[in-house]
C-alpha positions in Angstrom: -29.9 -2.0 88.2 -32.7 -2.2 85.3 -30.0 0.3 83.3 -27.0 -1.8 83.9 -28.8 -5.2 82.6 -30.4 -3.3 79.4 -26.7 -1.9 78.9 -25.3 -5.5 79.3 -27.5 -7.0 77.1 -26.9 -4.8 74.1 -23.1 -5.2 74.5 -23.5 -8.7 74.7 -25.6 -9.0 71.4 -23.1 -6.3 69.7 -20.1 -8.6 70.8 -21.1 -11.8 69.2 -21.9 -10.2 65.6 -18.1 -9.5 65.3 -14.9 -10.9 66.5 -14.6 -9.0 69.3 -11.6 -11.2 70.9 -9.2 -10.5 68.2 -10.3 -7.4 67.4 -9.1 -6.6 71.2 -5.8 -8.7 71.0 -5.0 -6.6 67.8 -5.4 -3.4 68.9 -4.0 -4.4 72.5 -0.8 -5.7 70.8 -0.7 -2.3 68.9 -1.3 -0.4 71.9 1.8 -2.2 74.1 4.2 -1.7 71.2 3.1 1.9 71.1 3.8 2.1 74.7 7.2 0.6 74.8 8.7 2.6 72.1 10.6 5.4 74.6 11.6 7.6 71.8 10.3 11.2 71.6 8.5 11.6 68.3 11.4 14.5 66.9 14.0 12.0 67.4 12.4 9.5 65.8 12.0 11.6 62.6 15.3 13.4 63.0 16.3 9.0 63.1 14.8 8.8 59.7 12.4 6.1 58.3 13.2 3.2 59.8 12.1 5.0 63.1 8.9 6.3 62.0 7.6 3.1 61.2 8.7 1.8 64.7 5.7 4.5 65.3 3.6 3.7 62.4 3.0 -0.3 62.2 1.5 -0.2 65.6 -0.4 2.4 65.1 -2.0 0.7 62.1 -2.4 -2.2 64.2 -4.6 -0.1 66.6 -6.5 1.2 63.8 -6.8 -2.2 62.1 -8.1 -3.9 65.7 -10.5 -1.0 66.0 -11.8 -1.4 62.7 -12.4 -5.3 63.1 -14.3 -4.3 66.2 -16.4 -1.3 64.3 -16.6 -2.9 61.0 -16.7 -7.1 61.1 -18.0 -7.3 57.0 -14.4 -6.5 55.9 -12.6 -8.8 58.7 -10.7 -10.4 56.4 -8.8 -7.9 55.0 -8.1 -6.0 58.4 -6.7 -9.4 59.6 -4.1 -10.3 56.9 -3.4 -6.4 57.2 -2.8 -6.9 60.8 -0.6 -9.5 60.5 1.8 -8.6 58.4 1.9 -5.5 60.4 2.7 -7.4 63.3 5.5 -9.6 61.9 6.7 -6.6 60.7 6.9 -4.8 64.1 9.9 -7.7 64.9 11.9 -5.5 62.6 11.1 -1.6 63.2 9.4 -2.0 67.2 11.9 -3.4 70.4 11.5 -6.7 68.6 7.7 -6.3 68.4 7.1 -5.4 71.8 9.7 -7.4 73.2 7.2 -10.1 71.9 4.3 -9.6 73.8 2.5 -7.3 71.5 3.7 -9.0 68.1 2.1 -12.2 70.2 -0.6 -10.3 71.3 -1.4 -8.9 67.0 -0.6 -12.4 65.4 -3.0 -14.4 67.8 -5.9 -11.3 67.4 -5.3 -11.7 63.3 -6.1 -15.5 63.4 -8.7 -15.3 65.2 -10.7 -12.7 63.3 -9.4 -14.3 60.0 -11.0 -17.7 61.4 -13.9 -16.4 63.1 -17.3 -17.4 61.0 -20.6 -15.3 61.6 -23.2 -17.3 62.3 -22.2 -20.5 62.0 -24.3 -23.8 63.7 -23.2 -25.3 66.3 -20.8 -28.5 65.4 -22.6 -32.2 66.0 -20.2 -34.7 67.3 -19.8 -37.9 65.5 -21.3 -39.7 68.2 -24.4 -37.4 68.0 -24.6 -37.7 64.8 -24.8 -41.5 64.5 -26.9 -41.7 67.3 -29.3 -39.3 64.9 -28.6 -41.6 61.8 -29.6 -44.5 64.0 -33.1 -43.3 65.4 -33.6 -42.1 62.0 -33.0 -45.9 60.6 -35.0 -47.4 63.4 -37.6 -45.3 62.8 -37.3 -45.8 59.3 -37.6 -49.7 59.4 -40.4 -49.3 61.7 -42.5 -47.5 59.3 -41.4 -50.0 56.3 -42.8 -52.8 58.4 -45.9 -51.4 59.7 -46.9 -50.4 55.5 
């Protein structure tokens, strides 16, 4: 049990350095494109270009979730990447998965272009004029005992 905790722990602390939900959704929209293409791959080429990238843009949408996941310093680049490769997959892929997987890589590329390392917690307004008000009561406070 002591292994499985120690394992959970470190994958926990490994998933919140990066933007692990849309590095998944990325590669998972990839991945179901990839699966509903029915093609064998010597048709495809025989087919010409137009097929092979039916094989291709997913395939660099895998690739580009992956590399979110493995490499979060150059998320912002694998995110616009990934999104224009899954806009393009309405055109070349079933209609991008017959939706679900263009879904799937357009909601994974926003997130990881909008996800923020290390950011502080947001403070409501209400929290943060509560703040500004202990800080003025204690403030006059002070004034008048000086």
């Amino acid at each position: 049990m002591n292994r499985f905790e120690d394992w959970k722990g470190r994958f926990l602390h490994w998933r919140v350095r990066r933007p692990f939900a849309g590095g998944v959704l990325l590669a998972l929209g990839g991945a179901e494109i990839l699966l509903t293409m029915k093609a064998p791959l010597p048709v495809i080429l025989h087919v010409g270009m137009q097929g092979l990238a039916g094989y291709l843009l997913p395939a660099l949408m895998l690739v580009c979730g992956l590399l979110i996941l493995f490499n979060p310093a150059q998320r912002l680049f694998y995110s616009i990447i990934g999104i224009m490769l899954s806009l393009g997959t309405w055109l070349t892929s079933n209609i991008g998965g017959f939706v679900i997987g263009l879904l799937f890589g357009a909601v994974g590329s926003c997130l990881t272009f909008g996800w923020l390392p290390d950011q502080e917690p947001r403070v409501s307004r209400r929290q943060r004029r509560k703040q500004r008000d202990i800080l003025s009561k204690s403030g006059d406070a002070s004034l008048g005992q000086a």
